[in-house]
N, C-alpha and C positions, 0 to 999 in steps of 0.2 A: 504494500500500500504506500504510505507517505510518498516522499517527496527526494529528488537527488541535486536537481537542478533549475534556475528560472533564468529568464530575461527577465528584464525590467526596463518598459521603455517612457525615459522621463523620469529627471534626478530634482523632479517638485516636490513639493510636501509627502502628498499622498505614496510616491514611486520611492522617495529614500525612507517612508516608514515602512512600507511594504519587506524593501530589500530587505531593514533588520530584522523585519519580524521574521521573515523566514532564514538569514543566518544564522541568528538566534538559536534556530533549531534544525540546522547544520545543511541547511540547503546551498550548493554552491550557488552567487547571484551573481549575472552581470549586469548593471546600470549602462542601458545607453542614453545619452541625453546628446541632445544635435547642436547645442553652443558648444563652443571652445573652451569655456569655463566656465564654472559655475561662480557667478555674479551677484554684486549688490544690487539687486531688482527688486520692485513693489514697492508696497508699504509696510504702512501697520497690519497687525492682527489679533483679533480677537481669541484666544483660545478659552472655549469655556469648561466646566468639570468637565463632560465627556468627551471631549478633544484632547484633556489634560489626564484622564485616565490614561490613555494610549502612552501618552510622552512620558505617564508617571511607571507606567512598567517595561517600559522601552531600557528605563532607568535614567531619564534625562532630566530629568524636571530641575533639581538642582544647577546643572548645565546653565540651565534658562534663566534660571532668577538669578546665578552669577552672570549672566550677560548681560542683565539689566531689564530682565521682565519685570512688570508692574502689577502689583496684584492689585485689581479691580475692586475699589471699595461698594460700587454702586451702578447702577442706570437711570441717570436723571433726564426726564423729559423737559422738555422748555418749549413757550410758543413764543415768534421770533418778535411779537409786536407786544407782549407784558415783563413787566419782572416777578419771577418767584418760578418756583418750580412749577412744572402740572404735574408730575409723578416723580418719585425717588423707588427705584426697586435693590432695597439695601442686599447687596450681595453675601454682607459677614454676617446675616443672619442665616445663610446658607452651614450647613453641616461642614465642618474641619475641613473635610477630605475636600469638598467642593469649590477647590481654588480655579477664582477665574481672573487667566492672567491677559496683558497689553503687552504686546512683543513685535519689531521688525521682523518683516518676514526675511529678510536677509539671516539674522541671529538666528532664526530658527532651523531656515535650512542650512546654514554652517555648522550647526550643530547636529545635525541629523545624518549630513555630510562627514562629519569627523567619525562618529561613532559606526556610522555604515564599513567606511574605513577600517576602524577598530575590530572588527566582524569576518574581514578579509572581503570583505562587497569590492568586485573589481568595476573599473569605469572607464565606456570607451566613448572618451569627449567628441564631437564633431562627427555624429556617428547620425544622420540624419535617413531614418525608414520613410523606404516608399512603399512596400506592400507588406502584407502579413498574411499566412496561409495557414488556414488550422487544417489537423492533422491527426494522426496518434503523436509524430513528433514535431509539434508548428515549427511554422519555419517564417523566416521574416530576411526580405532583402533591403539594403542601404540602397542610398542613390549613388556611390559608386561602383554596385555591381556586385559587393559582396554579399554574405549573406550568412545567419546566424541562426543556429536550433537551438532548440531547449526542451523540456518536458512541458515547461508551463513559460507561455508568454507573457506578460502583466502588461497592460494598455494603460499608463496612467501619464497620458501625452494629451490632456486635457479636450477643450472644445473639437480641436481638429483633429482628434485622435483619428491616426489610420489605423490600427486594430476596433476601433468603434464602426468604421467605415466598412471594412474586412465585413463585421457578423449583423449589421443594420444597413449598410447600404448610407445613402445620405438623408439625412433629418431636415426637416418643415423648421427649422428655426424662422421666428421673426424677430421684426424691434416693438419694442414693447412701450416706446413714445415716453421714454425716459432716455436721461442721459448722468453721470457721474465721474466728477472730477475729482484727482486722487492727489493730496500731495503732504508735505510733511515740513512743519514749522519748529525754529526754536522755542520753546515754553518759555517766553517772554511774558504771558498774557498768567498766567499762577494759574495753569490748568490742573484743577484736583484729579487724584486718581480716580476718577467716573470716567464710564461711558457716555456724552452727555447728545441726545439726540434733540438740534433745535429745529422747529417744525415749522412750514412757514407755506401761503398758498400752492399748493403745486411742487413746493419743493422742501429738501430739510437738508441740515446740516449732523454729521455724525465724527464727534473728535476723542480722543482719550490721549493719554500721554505714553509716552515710549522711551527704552532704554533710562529707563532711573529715573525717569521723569525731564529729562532734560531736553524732549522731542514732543510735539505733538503731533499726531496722525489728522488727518482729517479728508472726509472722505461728503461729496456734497453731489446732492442728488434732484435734479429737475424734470420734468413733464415738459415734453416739447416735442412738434411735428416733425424737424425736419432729422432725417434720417442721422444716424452718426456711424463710423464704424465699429465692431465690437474688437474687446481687447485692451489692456489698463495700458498697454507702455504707450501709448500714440499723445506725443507732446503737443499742446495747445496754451494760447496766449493767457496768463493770469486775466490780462481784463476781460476776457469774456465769463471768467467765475465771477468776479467782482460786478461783472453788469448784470449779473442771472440775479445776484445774490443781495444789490445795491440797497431793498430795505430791511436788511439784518443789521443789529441796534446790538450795542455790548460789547460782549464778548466774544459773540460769531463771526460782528465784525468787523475785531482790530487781529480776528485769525486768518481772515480772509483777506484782509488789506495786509498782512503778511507774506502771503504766499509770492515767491517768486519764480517758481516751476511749476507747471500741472501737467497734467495726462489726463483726456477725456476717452469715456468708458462709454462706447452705446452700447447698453443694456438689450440685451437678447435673450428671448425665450426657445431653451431647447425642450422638446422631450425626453423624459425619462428613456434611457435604450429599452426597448421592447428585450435585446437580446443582451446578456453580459459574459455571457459564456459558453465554450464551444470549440471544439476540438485542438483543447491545451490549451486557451485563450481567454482570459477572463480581463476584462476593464472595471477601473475604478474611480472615484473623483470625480471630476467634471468631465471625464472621458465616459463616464456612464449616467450623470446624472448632475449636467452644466444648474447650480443652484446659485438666485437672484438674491443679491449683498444683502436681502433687507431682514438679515435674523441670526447675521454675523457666524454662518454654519460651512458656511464653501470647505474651509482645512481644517474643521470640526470635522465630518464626515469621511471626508479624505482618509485622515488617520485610522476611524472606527472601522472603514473598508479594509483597510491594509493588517488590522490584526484581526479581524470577522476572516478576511480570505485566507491570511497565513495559518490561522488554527483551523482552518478546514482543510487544505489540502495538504500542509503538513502529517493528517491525521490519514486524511482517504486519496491525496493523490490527486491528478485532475478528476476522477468519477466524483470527488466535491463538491464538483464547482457546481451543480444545481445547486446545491445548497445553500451554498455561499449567497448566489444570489435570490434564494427565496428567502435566507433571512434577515436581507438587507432593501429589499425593492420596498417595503410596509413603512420602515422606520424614513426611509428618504424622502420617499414621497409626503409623506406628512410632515418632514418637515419644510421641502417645498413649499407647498400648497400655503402652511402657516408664513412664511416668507412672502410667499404671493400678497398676503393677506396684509400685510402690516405699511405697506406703502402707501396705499390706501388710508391708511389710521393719522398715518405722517404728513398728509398733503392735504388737509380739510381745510377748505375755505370758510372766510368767515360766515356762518351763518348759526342757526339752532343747531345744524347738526355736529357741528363743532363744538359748539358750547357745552353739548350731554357729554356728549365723549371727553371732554375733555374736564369737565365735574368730575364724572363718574371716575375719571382716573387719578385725580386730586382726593376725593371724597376716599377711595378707597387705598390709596395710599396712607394717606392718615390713619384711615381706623381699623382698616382690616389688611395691614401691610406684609403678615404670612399668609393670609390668602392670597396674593398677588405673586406672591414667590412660589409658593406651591403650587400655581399655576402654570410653572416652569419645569414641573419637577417629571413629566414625560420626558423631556429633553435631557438639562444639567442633570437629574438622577441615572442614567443610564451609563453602565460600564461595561463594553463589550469584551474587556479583556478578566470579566467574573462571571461571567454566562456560562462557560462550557468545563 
């Protein structure tokens, strides 16, 4: 049964948790990723308990908070034209174990990189897949011609993943008539350790502080027709955040009159993959299930996948991989769907309907503020690496 050997294509989040989990338990891995190196790219990230389960028996978590992760004291809502909160969802009333950290994503994947390293995970840089063939033994060619087996191929090559491509074909993606701007300031402005989501017609702003606090992330999100392309690294002129954002007041912004770099994100909606697995080939991440920034879950998930798929086929081999993916397509998709749902809660224009929602999340902050937590506890409660 188990396992001897993997690929692993995609040295992101999700592909170097993958690699450990299955070194870990003595599976030979090789990491192809198609850059020349592995880079300071992205931003911020949210990791919350259930993403931080995975890094906590990986055995990193320490790693992280010596890098300068932040532990997340809160989730405070804000609307962009009052002062005071509308909701505060206190985080340290969360259970011990339930740390939710603020972290560059650079930091995290150098550190996932190191320790894959430590594992014997080998890495072939500039190693860019044009097809993937499943098989009893898959098989996957480069675009210079060569070409690499394994028993089990891993797809965790995100949105344009071609082993997603391989086992579904091409996906109905559309734009979603949103757009988000990503960029990352010095903590000039005494940003607390919250999450702090400011909410404003149409659009909201979402910041937290990073590396020791001496960085803020900030990550701002608009309603608008005209098409954009998808994907964070595509650079764009700070005045056009600043003109989207121009009646944010505060704190939102002397962070936004800060910014001197951005990258604009058009927001796209994929389908869940019908298929994630299939002859030696399983995907993971946004290679199986591209999820919308509004529930701070993308490299939450990622990780859950990569130690859900490692102890299955570790255990049965590729005849796992159904597995894998029936016990994984229930928990995403809902949290999808919940994501889908919250943009919506963010972007209410002034009217009644705003003002109930927006009571009822002040009103219940205040006085029933573990039912508001608990209300998270499908999610942060969950540890895929105590299941089996």
């Amino acid at each position: 049964m188990g396992l001897n050997n993997a690929i692993v294509i995609g040295a992101g989040i999700g592909g170097l948790a993958a690699a450990i989990a299955l070194a870990r338990r003595g599976v030979a891995v090789t990491v192809l990723e198609r850059a020349e190196a592995i880079r300071e790219v992205g931003a911020g990230l949210q990791v919350s308990p259930n993403g931080l389960a995975v890094l906590r028996a990986l055995g990193l978590e320490k790693r992280l908070v010596d890098r300068g992760a932040v532990r997340g004291q809160a989730v405070v809502m804000q609307a962009f034209d009052r002062v005071g909160d509308v909701a505060r969802l206190d985080l340290t009333r969360l259970p011990a174990e339930q740390t939710y950290l603020f972290m560059h994503r650079a930091d995290l994947i150098d550190v996932l990189a190191q320790a894959a390293r430590e594992h014997n995970v080998s890495f072939e840089m500039g190693a860019q897949v044009q097809t993937v063939t499943a098989g009893d033994i898959p098989e996957l060619t480069l675009v210079d011609g060569s070409s690499r087996r394994a028993e089990l191929i891993v797809g965790a090559d995100g949105i344009h993943s071609r082993a997603r491509q391989t086992l579904n074909g091409e996906d109905d993606a559309f734009f979603t008539g949103q757009v988000a701007w990503r960029a990352t300031i010095p903590n000039t402005v005494g940003h607390p350790d919250v999450a702090m989501v400011t909410m404003g017609t149409g659009r909201h702003l979402v910041s937290y502080p990073l590396r020791g606090g001496r960085m803020v992330n900030l990550v701002a999100v608009e309603e608008r027709k005209d098409w954009a392309e998808e994907g964070w690294n595509h650079a764009d002129d700070p005045a056009n955040l600043r003109a989207a954002f121009a009646d944010f007041e505060g704190m939102a912004a002397d962070m936004i009159n800060a910014v001197e770099a951005t990258t604009l994100w058009g927001l796209h909606r994929h389908p869940v993959a019908p298929v994630w697995q299939q002859g030696g080939i399983a995907l993971l991440g946004d290679a199986a299930h591209p999820t919308l920034p509004f529930l701070a879950q993308g490299a939450n998930m990622a990780l859950e996948d990569a130690w859900v798929l490692a102890d299955h086929v570790c255990e049965g081999g590729a005849a796992a991989l159904p597995a894998y993916q029936a016990a994984r397509v229930p928990r995403v998709t809902k949290v999808i769907k919940a994501a889908e749902g919250n943009a919506w809660r963010y972007h209410l224009r002034p009217s009644p309907a705003r003002w109930a929602a927006h009571t009822a999340l002040r009103m219940g902050s205040r006085f029933a503020p573990m039912r508001m937590l608990g209300a998270f506890d499908w999610l942060y409660g969950m540890d895929v690496t105590a299941r089996r």
